[in-house]
N, C-alpha and C positions, 0 to 999 in steps of 0.2 A: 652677348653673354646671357644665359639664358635667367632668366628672375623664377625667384623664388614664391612660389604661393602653397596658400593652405588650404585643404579641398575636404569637405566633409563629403560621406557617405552613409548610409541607414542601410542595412542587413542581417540577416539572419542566419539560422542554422539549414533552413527550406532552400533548396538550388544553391549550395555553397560554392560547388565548383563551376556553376553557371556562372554566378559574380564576381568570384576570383578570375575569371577566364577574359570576363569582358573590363576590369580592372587592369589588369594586367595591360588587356590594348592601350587602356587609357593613360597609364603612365607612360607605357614602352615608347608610343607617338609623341607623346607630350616634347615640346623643343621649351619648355616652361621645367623647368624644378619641381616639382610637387611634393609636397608634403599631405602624406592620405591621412585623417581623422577618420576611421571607421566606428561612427557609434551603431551597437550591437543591440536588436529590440530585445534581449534580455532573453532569446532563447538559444548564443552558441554556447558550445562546450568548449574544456579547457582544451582540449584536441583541437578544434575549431579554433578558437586564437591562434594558438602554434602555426597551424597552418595557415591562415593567412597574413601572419609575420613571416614565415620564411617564403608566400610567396608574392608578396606585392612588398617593393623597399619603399623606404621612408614610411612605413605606414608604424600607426600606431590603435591598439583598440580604446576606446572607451566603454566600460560596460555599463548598463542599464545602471544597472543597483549604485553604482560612482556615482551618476547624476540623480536618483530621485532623489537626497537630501538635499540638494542645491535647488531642482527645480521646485521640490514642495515650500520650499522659505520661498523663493523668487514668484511662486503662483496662490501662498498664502491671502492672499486680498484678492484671489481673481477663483472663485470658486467653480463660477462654471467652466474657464483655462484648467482649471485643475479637475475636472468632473472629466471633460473631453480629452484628456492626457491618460485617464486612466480608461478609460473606455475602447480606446484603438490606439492599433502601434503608429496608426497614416500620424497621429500626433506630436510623434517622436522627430516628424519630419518640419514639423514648426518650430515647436516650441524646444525643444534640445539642444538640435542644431544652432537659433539663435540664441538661447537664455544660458549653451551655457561656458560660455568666453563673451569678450569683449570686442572682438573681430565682425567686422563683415559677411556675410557669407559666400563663401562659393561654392555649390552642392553639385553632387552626381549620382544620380540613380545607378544600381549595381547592374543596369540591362542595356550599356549604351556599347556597344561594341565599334572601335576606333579601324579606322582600316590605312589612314594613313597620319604621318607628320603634322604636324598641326601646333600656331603659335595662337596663345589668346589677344582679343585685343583689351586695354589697357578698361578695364571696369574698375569703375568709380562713381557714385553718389547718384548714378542712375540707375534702377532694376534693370535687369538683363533675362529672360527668358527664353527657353527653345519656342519657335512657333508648333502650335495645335495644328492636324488639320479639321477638329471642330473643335464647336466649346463645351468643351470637356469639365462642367459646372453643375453642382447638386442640382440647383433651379433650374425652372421652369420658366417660360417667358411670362407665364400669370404670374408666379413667383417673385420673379424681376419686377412687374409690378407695382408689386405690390413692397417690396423690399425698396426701393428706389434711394439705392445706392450705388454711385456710376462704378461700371469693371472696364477693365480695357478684354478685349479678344484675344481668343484664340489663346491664353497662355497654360502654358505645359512645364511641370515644375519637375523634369527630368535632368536638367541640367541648366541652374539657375545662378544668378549673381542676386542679394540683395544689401542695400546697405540697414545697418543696425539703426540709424536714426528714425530709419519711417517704422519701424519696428514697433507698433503702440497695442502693449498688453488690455489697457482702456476700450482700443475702439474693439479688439479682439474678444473679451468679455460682452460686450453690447451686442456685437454677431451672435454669438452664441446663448445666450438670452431672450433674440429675436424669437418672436413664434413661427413663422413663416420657413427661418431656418431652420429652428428645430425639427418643423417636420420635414423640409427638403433633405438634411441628414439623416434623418432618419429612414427615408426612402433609398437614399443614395450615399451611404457613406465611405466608401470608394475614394469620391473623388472632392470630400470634404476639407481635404486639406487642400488641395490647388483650389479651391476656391475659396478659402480664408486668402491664400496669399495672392491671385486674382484682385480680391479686394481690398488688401492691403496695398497693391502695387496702384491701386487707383487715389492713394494720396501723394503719389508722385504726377506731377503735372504732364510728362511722359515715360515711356520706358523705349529699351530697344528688346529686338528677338535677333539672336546669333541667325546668322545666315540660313533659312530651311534647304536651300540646296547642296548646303555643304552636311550640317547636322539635321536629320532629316527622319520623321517619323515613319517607321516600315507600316505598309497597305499591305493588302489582299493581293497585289499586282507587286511581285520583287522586281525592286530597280534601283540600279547601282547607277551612276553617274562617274561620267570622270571629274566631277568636283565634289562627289560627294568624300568626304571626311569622317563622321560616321553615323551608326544609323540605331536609332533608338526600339528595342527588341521588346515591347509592349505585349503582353498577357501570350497570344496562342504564336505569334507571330516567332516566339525563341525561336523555334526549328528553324529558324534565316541563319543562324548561328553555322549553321552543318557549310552553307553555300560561301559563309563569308570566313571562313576558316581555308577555301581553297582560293582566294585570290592571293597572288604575291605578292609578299613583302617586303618592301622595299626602303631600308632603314636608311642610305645612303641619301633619299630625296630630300630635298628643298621642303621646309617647314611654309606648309599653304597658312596664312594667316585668315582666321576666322571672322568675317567680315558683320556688322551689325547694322541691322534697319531700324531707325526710329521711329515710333509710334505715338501719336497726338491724339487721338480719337477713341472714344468710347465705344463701347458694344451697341450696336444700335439695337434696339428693341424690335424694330420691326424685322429687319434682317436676322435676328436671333430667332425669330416666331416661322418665320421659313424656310430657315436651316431646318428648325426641330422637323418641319412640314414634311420637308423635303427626307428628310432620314426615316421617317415612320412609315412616309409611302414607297419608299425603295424597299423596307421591310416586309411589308404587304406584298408590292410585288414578288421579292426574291421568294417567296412562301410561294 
């Protein structure tokens, strides 16, 4: 019997029917119940609600303007939480999401496009993450540093599980306070929000990443797998959308069960410093 869960999402009124399209896979596949929370960054229209209630079921919207009276009481004592809230929508994907019910989270970015059946496995009290294929973090290895605050790798907040207990608004205010981060966000605020929760997920003694060969971040190089599940459509990469619209659909199959790796080990410092190496000189060359 299939279980019921509750799934938040963050979107907008920019590429509506791109994320209505890759929604849709996400429910249609699902051998789990879903119930869609879509919180809206406060720019669709009432046209835009309509439409993505007649086409994604179980969903329901929350709009912006709902939540900032709840989150501004709930980030009143966290000034800089609430400075960073107002600054970009990447925030709405923190702080909304968990501040504002009482639930767990379980999130999905509006650009994962699902290609088959697919059952989750049983998340609880441990972070769960898509794996990176780098690390996708404001800082710098000087940064790291000089921050020396353990992160675990590689993690990618496209399709995430977290529980609400590690949830500490405290140590989130102290990040954002930081000098080092201020100016790492300030260079790179992109990808400021996966690395607050990066670092939050590093007060968990481990986490797991869902399967990369099943959920699997699209490259330069398209490749479908026969276990791939689906495939995360990141900034120029949508156009994968056109190729993954002609495979068949096969509603009939067996629900592939999404399988989880555990991770114990921190980001190594030195290994992060050759990563970055390694990516600036492949840019040089490809020039």
């Amino acid at each position: 019997m299939a279980k019921p869960l509750h799934c938040k999402t963050l979107l907008g009124h920019h590429n509506l029917d791109f994320s209505i399209e890759c929604l849709q896979s996400f429910l249609r596949h699902s051998c789990d119940e879903i119930f869609l929370e879509i919180f809206e960054d406060g720019s669709i229209t009432d046209a835009d609600e309509a439409q993505l209630l007649s086409s994604l079921k179980n969903s329901t919207v929350i709009r912006k303007k709902e939540r900032d009276e709840k989150l501004e009481t709930v980030l009143a004592d966290f000034p800089a939480c609430q400075n960073y809230r107002n600054s970009t929508n990447f925030s709405q994907k923190l702080f909304d999401i968990m501040l504002y019910d009482e639930r767990d989270v379980l999130y999905i970015d509006s650009d994962i496009y699902f290609l088959k059946n697919f059952v989750l496995p049983k998340l609880d009290e441990m972070p769960v993450f898509m794996w990176d294929v780098q690390n996708a973090y404001s800082f710098t290895p000087v940064d790291l540093l000089k921050i020396n605050i353990p992160v675990f790798p590689n993690v990618n907040t496209g399709f995430f599980y977290f529980p609400k207990n590690l949830f500490d608004l405290a140590f989130i205010e102290d990040l954002l306070n930081d000098p080092v981060i201020i100016k790492c966000f300030s260079k790179l605020p992109n990808w400021s929000e996966q690395t607050i929760w990066s670092f939050l997920a590093a007060k968990s003694r481990s986490i797991c990443f869902f399967d990369a060969d099943q959920i699997v971040m699209a490259g330069f190089v398209y490749n479908i797998q026969p276990e791939t599940v689906a495939m995360h459509l990141v900034y120029y990469f949508r156009t994968y959308i056109k190729r993954l619209r002609l495979i068949p659909v096969a509603d009939a199959e067996p629900c592939s069960a999404i399988n989880l790796t555990a991770h114990s080990a921190y980001l190594n410092k030195v290994d992060f410093a050759l990563e970055k190496l390694k990516r600036k000189m492949k840019l040089l060359y490809d020039k």
